[in-house]
C-alpha positions in Angstrom: -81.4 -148.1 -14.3 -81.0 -147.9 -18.0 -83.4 -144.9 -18.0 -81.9 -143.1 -15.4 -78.0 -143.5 -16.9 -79.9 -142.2 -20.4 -81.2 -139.0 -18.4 -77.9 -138.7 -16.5 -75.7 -138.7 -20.0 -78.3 -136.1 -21.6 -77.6 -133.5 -18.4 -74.0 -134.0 -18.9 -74.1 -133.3 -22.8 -76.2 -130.8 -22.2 -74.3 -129.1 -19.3 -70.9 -129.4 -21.5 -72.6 -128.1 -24.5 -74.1 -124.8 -22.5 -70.6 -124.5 -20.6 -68.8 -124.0 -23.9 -71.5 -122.5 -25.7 -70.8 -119.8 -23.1 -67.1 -119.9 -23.3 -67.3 -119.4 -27.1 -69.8 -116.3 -26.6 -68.0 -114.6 -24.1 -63.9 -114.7 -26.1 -65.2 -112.5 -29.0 -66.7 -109.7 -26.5 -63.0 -109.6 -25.2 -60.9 -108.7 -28.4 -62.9 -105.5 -28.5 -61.7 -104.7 -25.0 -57.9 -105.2 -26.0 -58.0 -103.3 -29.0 -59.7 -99.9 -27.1 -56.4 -100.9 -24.8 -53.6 -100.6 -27.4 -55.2 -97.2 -29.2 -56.3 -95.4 -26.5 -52.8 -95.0 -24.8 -52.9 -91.1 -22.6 -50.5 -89.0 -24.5 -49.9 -87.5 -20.9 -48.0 -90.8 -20.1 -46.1 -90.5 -23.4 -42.1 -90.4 -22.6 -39.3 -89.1 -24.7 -38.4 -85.9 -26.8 -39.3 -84.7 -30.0 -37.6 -82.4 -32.4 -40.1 -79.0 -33.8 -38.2 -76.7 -36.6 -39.3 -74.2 -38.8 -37.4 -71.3 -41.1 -36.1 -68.3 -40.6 -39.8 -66.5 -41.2 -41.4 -64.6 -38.8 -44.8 -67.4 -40.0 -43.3 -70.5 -40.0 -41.7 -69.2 -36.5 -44.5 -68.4 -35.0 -46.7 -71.7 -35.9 -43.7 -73.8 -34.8 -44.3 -72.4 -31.0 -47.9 -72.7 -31.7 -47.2 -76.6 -32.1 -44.6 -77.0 -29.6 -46.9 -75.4 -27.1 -49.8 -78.0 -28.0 -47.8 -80.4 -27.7 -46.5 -79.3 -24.2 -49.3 -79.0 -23.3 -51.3 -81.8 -24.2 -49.0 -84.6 -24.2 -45.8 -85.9 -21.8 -42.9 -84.9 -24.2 -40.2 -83.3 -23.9 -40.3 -81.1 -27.3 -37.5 -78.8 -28.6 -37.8 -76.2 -30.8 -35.1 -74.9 -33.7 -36.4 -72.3 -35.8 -33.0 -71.3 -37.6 -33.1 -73.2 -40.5 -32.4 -71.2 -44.0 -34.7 -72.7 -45.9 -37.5 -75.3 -46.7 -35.1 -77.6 -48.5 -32.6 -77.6 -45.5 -35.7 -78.5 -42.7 -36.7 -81.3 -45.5 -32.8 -82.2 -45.5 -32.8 -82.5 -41.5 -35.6 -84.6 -41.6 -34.5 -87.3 -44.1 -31.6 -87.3 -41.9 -33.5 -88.0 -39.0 -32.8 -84.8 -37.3 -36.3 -82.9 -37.0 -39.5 -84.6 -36.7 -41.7 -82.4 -37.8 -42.5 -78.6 -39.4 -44.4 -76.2 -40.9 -44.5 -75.6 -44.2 -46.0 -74.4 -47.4 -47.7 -77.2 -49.8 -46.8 -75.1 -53.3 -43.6 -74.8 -51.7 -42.6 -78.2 -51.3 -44.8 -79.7 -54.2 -42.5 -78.2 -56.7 -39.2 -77.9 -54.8 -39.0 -81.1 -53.1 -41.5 -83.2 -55.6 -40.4 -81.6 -58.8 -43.5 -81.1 -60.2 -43.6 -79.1 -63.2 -46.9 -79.6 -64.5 -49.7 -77.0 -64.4 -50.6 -75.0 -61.5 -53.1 -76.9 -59.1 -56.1 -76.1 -57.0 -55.6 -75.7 -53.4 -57.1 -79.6 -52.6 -55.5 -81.2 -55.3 -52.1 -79.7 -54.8 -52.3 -81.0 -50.5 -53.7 -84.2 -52.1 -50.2 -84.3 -54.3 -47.9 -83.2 -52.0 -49.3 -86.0 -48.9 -49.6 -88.6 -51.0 -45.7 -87.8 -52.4 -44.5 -87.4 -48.8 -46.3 -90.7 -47.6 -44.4 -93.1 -50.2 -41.0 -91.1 -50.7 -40.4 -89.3 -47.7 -42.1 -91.1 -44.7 -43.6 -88.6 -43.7 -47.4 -87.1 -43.6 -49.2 -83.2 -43.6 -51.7 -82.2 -40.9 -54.9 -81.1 -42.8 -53.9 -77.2 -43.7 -54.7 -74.0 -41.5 -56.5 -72.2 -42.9 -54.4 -69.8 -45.3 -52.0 -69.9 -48.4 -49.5 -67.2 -48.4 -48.7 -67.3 -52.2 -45.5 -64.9 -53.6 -46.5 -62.2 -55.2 -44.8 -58.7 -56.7 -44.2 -55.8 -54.8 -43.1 -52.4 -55.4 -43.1 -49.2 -53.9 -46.1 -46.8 -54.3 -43.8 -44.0 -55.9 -42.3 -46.5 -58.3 -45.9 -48.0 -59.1 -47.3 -44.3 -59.9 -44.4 -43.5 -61.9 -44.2 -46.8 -64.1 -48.2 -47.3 -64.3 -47.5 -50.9 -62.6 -50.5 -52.6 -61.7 -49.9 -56.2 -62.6 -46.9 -58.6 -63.3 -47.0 -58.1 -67.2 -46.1 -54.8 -66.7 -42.9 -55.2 -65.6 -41.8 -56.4 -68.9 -40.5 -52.7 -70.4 -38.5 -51.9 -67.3 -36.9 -55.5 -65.6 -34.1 -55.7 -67.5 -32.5 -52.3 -66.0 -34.2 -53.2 -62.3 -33.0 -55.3 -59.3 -36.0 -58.5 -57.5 -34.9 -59.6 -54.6 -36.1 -63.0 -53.4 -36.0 -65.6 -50.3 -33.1 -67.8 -50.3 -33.6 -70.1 -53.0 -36.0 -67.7 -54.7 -34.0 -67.6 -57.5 -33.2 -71.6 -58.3 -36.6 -72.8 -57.3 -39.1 -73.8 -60.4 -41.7 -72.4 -58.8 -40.1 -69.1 -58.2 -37.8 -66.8 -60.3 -37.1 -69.3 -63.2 -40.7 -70.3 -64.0 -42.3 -67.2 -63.4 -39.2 -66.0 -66.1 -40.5 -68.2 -68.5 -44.0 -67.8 -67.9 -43.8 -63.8 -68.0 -40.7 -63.8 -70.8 -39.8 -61.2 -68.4 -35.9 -61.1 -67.2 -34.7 -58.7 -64.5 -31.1 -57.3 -64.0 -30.0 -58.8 -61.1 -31.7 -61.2 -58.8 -30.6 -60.9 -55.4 -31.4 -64.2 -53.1 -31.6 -62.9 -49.5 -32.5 -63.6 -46.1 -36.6 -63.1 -46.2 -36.4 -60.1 -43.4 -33.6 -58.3 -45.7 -36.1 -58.1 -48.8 -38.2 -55.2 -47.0 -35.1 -53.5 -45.6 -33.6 -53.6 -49.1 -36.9 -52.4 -50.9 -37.5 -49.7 -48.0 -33.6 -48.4 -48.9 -33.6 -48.2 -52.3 -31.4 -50.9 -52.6 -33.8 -53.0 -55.0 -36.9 -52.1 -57.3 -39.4 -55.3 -56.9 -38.9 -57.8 -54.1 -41.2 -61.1 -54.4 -42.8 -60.7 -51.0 -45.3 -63.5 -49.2 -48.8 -62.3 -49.4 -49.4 -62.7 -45.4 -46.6 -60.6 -44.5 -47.8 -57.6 -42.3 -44.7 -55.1 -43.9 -46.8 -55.0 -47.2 -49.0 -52.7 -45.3 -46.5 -50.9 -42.9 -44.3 -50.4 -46.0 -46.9 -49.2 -48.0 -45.7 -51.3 -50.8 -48.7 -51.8 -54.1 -49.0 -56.0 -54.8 -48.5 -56.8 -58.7 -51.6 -58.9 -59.5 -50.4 -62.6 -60.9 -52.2 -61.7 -64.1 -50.7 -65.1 -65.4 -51.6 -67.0 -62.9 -48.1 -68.6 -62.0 -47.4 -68.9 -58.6 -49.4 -72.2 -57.2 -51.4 -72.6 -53.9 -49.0 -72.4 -50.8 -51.4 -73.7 -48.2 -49.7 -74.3 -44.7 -49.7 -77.3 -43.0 -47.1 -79.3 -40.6 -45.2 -81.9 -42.1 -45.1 -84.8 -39.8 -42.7 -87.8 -39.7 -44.2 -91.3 -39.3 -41.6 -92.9 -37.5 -42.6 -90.6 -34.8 -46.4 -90.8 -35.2 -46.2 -94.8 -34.8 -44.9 -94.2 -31.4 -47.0 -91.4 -30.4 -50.1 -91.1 -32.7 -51.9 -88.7 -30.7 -49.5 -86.0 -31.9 -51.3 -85.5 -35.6 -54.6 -84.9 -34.3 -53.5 -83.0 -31.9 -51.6 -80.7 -34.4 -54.7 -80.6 -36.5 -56.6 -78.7 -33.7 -55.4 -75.9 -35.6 -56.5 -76.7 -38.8 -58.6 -74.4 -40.6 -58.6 -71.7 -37.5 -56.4 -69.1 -39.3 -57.0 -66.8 -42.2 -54.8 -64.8 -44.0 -55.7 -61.5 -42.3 -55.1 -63.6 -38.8 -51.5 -64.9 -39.6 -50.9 -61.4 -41.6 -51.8 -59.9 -37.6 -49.5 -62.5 -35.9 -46.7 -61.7 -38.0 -46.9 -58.5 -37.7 -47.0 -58.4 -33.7 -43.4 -60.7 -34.6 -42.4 -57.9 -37.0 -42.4 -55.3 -34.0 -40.2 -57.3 -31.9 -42.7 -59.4 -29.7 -41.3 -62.8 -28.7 -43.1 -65.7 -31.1 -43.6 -68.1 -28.4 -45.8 -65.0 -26.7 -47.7 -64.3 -30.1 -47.9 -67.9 -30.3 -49.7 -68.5 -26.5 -52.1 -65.4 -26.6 -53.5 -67.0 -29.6 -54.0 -70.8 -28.7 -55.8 -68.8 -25.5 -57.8 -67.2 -27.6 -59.1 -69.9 -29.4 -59.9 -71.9 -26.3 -56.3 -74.9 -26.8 -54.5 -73.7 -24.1 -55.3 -72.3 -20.6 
């Protein structure tokens, strides 16, 4: 009897042991599975509305409907557009005041008119590197990887006015400036990285310095009405307007890579939005957006220019 209680204890020891042996091996394999749960959440079944805004630029108008239709198309939002706002510092205003939730932008732009920087100029990686990390800790807020182009300022003049003054880079603006009107974007003229720095850097004072509504600075150069406008190198008038581009001989203007500023209030609650936006990252070049713009410049609607080119790289249907 005492041998057979012995062997009856060992198969119940050893029958426990295996049973939790088996319980213990099979809780770890499940954590996996509700993790995979949480993140991988459809963004078709996302609910609620989010706010896309951009300036008053034929560019920044036109990748604002190229967002809002990803994002229509790929996820369950409701997403409203507003591209009438006057300026960069007013569409970072809206969105410290919880008004917009995302934009695009220009990195140079922001890195010295929102940051302050006023150190040297940057290269293209370094300055996105700045300008994230600075919008991460100060601003709640994050950049999609750029797309693909930097639409610097640079110097324009007419052709006639080049020939007759031998202009060919900034520098030689220098003898005739002071007796000359530039005209500028909005806050061309208070920004570090515009009129006031390139001042200093160049020694070179015009005038008058007109701040104007960005479509007004080709209407105003193409009437007489100004001598030198600081145009954005993308723009498609350059061309039509046969206007000759001053070269940056010092080297002033930084990088103005653009990219979409993106709140992360908003991406904790629908992450899928960032990578999302980022299918657009690196597809367009300089000549491409210079080609959208233009089709904007000649009256087509953005949200058309915006569609026949997501179609043409394969986003949208």
């Amino acid at each position: 009897m005492n041998k057979k209680l012995l062997l009856l204890v060992l198969v119940v020891v050893v029958a426990a042991a295996g049973f939790y042996m088996m319980k213990g091996s099979q809780e770890p394999a499940q954590e996996p599975v509700e993790e995979v749960v949480v993140s991988d959440v459809d963004p078709m079944n996302y609910e609620g509305t989010v706010r896309m805004g951009a300036q008053t630029v034929n560019e920044t108008i036109v990748l604002a409907w190229m967002g809002k239709l990803l994002l229509d198309d790929q996820t369950g939002l409701d997403v409203e557009i507003n591209t009438e706002f006057a300026a960069s510092s007013v569409l970072h205003q809206a969105m410290e005041g919880g008004e917009l939730d995302m934009y695009p932008t220009w990195t140079g732009t922001q890195l010295t008119g929102i940051l302050r920087y006023e150190g040297p100029n940057l290269p293209a990686d370094e300055t996105f590197a700045m300008v994230k990390e600075g919008f991460e800790e100060n601003f709640n807020a994050t950049w999609t990887q750029p797309f693909g182009f930097s639409n610097t300022y640079v110097m324009a003049v007419r052709r006639a006015t080049a020939e007759e003054y031998g202009l060919e880079k900034a520098s030689d603006l220098k003898d005739v400036a002071a007796d000359w009107k530039l005209a500028g974007d909005e806050n061309f003229d208070t920004r570090p990285d515009a009129y006031p720095g390139w001042s200093e850097a160049y020694g070179i004072e015009f005038g008058d310095v007109l701040p104007m509504q960005y479509s007004m600075m080709y209407r105003a150069i193409d009437g007489d009405e100004v001598d030198v406008i600081a145009a954005y190198a993308t723009d498609s008038r350059i061309q039509k307007l046969d206007l000759v581009l001053l070269e940056d001989d010092k080297s002033f203007f930084p990088d103005y890579s653009a990219a979409y500023v993106v709140d992360m209030d908003m991406l904790a609650d629908y992450p899928a939005i960032l990578p999302i936006l980022e299918q657009l990252s690196g597809k367009i070049d300089a000549p491409t957006m210079s080609a959208l713009n233009g089709r904007y410049d000649d009256g087509e609607e953005p949200e058309d220019i915006a569609r026949d080119f997501l179609v043409e790289q394969g986003l949208l249907q």
